[in-house]
C-alpha positions in Angstrom: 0.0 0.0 0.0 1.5 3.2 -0.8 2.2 5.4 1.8 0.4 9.2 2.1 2.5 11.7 1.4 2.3 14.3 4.0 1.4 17.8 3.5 2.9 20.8 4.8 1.1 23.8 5.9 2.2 27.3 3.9 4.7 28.7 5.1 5.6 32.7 4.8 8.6 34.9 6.1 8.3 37.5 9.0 5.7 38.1 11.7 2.7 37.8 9.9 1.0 35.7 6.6 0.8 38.6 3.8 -0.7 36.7 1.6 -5.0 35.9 2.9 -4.4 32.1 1.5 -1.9 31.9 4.1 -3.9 32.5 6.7 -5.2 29.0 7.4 -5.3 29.6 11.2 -8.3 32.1 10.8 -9.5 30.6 7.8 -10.5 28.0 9.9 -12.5 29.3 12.6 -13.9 26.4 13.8 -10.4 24.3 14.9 -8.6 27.8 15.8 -10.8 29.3 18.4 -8.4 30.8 20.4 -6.7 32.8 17.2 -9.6 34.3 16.1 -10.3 35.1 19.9 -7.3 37.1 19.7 -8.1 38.6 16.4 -11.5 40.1 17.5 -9.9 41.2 20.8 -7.7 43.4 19.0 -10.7 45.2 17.4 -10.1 43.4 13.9 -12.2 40.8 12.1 -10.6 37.1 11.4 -10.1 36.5 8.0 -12.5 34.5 6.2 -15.0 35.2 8.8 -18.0 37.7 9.8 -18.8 39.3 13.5 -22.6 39.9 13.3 -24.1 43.0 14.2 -25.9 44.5 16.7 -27.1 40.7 17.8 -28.3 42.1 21.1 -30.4 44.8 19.4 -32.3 42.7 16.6 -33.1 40.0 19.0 -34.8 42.1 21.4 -36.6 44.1 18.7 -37.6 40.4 16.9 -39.1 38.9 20.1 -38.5 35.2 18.4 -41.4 32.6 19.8 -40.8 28.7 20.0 -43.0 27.8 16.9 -42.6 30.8 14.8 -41.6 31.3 10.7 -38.6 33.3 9.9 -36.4 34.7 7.3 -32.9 35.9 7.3 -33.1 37.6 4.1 -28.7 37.9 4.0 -27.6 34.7 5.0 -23.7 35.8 5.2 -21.6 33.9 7.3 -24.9 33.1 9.5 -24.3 34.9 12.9 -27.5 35.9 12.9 -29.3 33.1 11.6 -27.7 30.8 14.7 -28.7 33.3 17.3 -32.1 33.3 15.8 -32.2 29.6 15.2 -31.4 29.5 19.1 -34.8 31.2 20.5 -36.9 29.1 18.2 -35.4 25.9 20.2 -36.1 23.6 17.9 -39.9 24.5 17.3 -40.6 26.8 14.1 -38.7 27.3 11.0 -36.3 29.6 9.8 -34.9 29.9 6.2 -31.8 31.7 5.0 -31.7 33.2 1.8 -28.5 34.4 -0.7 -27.3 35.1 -3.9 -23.3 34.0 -3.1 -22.9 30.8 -4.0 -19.4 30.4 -2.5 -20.0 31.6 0.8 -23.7 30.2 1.6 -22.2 26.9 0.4 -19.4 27.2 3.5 -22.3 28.6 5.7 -24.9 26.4 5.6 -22.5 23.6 6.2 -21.9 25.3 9.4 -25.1 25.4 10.4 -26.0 21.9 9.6 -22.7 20.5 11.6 -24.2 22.7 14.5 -27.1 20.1 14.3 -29.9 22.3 12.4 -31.2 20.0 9.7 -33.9 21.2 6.9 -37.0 20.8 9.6 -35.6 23.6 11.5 -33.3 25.8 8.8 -33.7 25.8 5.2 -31.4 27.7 2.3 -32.3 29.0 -1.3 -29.9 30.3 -3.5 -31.9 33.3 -4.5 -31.7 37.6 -4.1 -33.8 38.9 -1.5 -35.8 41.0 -4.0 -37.8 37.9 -4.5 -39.3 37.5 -1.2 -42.7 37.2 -2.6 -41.6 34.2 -4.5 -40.4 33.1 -0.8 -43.5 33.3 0.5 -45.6 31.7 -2.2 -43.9 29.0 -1.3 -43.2 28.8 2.1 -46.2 31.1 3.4 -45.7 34.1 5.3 -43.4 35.0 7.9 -43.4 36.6 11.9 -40.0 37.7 11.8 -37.6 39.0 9.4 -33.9 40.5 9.4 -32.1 42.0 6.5 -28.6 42.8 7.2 -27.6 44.9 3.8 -24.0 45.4 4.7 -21.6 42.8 2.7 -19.9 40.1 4.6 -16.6 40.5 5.6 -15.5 37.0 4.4 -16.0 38.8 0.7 -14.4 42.3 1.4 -11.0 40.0 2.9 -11.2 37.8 -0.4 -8.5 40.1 -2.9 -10.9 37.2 -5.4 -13.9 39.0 -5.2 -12.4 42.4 -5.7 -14.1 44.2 -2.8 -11.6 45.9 -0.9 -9.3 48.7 -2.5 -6.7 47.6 0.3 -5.5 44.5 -1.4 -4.5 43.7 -5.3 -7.6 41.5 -7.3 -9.8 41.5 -10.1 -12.0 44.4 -9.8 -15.2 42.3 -10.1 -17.5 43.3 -6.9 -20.1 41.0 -7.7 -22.2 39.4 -4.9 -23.0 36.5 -7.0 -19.6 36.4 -9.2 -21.1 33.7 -11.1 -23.7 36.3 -13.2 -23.9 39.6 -14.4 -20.8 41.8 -15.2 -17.9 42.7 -13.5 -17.2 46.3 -11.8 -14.2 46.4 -14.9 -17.1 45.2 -17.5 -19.3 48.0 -16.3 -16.3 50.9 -16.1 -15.4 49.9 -19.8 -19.7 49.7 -21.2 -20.0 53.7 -19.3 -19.3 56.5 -20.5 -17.5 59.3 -18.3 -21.1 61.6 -17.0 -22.8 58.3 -16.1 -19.5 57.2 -14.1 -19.6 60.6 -12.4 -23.8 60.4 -11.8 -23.3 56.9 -10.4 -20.3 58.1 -7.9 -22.6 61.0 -6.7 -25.9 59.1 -6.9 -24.6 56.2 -4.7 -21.9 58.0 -2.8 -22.1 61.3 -2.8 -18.4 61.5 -3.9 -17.3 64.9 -3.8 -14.5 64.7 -6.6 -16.1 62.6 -8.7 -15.3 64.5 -12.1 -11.9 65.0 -11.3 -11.4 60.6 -10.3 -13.5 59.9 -13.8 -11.5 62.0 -16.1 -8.2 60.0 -15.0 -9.9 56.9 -14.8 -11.4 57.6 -18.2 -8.3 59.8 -19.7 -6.6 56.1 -18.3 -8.5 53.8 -20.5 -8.2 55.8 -23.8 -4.4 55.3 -23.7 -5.4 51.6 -23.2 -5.6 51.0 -19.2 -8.2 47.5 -18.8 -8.8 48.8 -15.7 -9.3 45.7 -14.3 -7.7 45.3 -11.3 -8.5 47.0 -7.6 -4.9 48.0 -7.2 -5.4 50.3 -11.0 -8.6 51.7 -9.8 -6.8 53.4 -6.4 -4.3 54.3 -8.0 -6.0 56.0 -11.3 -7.9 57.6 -7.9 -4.3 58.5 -6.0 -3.2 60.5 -9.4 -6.9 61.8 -10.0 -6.8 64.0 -6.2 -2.7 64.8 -6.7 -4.0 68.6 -6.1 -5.3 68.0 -2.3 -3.0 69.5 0.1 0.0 66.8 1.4 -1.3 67.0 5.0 -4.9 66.1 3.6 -4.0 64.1 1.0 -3.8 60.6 2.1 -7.0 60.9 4.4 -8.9 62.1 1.2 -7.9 59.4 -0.6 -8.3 56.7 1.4 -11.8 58.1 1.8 -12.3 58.2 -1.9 -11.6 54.8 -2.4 -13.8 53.9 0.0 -16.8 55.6 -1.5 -15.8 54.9 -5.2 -15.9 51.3 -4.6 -18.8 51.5 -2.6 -20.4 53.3 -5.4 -19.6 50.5 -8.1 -20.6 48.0 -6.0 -24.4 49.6 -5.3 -24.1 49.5 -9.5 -22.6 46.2 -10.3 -25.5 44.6 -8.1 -28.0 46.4 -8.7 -28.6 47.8 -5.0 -31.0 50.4 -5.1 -33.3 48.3 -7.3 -33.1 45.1 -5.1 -33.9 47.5 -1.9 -36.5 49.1 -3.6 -38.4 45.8 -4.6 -38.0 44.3 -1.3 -39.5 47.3 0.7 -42.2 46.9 -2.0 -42.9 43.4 -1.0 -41.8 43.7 2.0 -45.7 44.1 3.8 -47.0 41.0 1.9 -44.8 38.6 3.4 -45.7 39.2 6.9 -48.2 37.7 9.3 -49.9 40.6 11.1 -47.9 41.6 13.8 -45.0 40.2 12.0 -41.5 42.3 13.1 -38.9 43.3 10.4 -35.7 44.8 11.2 -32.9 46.2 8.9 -29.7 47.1 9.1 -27.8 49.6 6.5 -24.5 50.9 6.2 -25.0 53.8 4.2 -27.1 57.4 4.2 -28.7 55.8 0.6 -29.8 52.5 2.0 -31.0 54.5 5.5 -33.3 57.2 3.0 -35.0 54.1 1.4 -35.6 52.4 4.4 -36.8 55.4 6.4 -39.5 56.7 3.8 -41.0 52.9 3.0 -41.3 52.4 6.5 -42.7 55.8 7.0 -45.4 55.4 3.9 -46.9 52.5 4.9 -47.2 53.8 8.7 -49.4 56.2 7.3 -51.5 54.2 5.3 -51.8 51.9 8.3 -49.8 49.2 6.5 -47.6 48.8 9.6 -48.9 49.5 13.3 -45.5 50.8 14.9 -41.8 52.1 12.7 -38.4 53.0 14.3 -38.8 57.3 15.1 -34.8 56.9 14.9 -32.3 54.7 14.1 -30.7 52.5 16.9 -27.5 52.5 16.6 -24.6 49.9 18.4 -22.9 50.5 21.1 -19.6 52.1 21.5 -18.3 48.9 23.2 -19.5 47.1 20.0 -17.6 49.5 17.4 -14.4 49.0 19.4 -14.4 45.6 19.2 -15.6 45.3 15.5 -14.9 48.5 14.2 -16.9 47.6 11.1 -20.0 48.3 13.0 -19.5 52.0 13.3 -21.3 52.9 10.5 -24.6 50.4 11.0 -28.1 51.8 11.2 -31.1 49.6 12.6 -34.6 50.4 11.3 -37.6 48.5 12.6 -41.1 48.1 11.5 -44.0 45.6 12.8 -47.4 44.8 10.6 -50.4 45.9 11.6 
């Protein structure tokens, strides 16, 4: 018989892994508890992991019953799915739904190994703009959470082209497997419509000045097409800022130029505003929704649905303000900071 060869774990030079498939140790969340328990101590988020948010706050709001239907409308890494899953104790249903078919494949194999098999938790592989679909199906629902932020597992990816921090494909799709890539879309735009859509879904205050050397770029024959070209075609574009401003400005740009593309390449605005649409006609009466958003545009949308079917009695009872999480939460996850929580409940 022949013998297995062994394997050796990656190795890499200095202190740290640079490279994220080096990081088995918090890749693995599961066997390497007390890494990641040092990772999230420092403030920082594991690698290939999520921290849920504001668990506290949506479970109180939610009120889950032994015997009640659920939906957890942005499955993600499932934080809050198991913490749902938890007050139904084992009576009731919940089901997750997605439209990344890496992650939720890795997620729901969590949640299965944690002992919840398809009488208690079920997945489909389908965007939350469908709900009504859902509930055609499944019939309507008591409680329902939709976390709108994006996971953390796919901003840490440099495959999925999320974050401007790391070198990748500049793709920003939620479901990579359809639709076109954040490079596709800079190439089929022209230069007004690349300004409207950094204004439009970030409110990016130099807008002009990043698309005329991102497009000014491309002409001389720049793909474009990696996340390391777009901050740096952004780094030349704001060369004008002041020194001591400079690097703040930028980093700040990136942040809302990517956040911008990605609202485009997925269609954002368009999902929310179908789901807040449907939203009504998937709930039993008395049936609690909470979202959370990470952005003024996502808040606005929220806020006035909520607020228009208040007044034509749709809904008994909507969040006055936003509840937002602690400041012992952002130190420990500092990706929390920016997190709104709207509520509404049907009448």
């Amino acid at each position: 018989m022949e013998e297995k060869q062994h394997k050796r774990r990656a190795h890499y030079s200095g202190k740290y892994p640079k490279r994220f498939e080096e990081k088995y140790k918090e890749m693995d969340p599961e066997k390497y508890k007390d890494t990641v328990t040092h990772v999230i101590s420092k403030g920082s988020t594991p690698a290939g992991m999520h921290i849920s948010i504001m668990v506290k706050e949506i479970l109180d709001f939610l009120d889950i019953k032994p015997g009640q239907r659920g939906l957890d409308c942005t499955l993600g890494y499932g934080g809050h799915s198991r913490k749902m899953l938890e007050k139904l104790e084992g009576q009731g249903h919940l089901t997750g739904l997605d439209v990344d078919p890496i992650e939720s494949t890795k997620t729901v194999a969590r949640i299965r190994d944690a002992g919840y098999g398809e009488d208690i938790f079920g997945f489909r592989l389908i965007n939350f703009a469908n709900i009504d679909k859902v509930a055609a199906e499944e019939g309507k629902f008591d409680f329902v959470l939709a976390d709108l932020g994006v996971s953390s597992m796919q901003i840490d990816d440099p495959k999925r082209g999320f974050s401007y921090k790391t070198d990748g494909p500049l793709d920003l799709r939620l479901d990579p497997e359809h639709g076109e890539s954040a490079a596709e879309r800079l190439h089929n735009l022209t230069k007004e419509e690349f300004v409207g859509m950094m204004v439009e879904n970030s409110d990016e205050p130099y807008a002009k000045e990043i698309a005329d050397k991102v497009f000014s770029l491309m002409k001389k024959g720049d793909p474009m097409d990696t996340t390391t070209a777009l901050r740096k075609a952004i780094e030349d574009a704001l060369w004008k800022i002041p020194k001591e401003d400079r690097a703040m400005e930028i980093k700040k740009s990136c942040a809302r130029v990517f956040q911008a593309l990605r609202i485009d390449v997925n269609s954002e605005f368009e999902v929310l505003y179908a789901f807040l649409d449907k939203l009504p006609g998937i709930l039993n009466p008395g049936g609690r929704i909470a979202i959370l958003t990470f952005h003024s545009g996502e808040d606005r949308l929220v806020k006035k649905s909520f607020k228009e079917f208040a007044k034509a009695g749709v809904y008994s009872s909507v969040a006055e303000d936003v509840i937002r999480p602690s400041a012992e939460e952002c130190r420990l996850n500092p990706r929390s900071k920016s997190t709104k929580m709207r509520w509404a409940i049907k009448a």
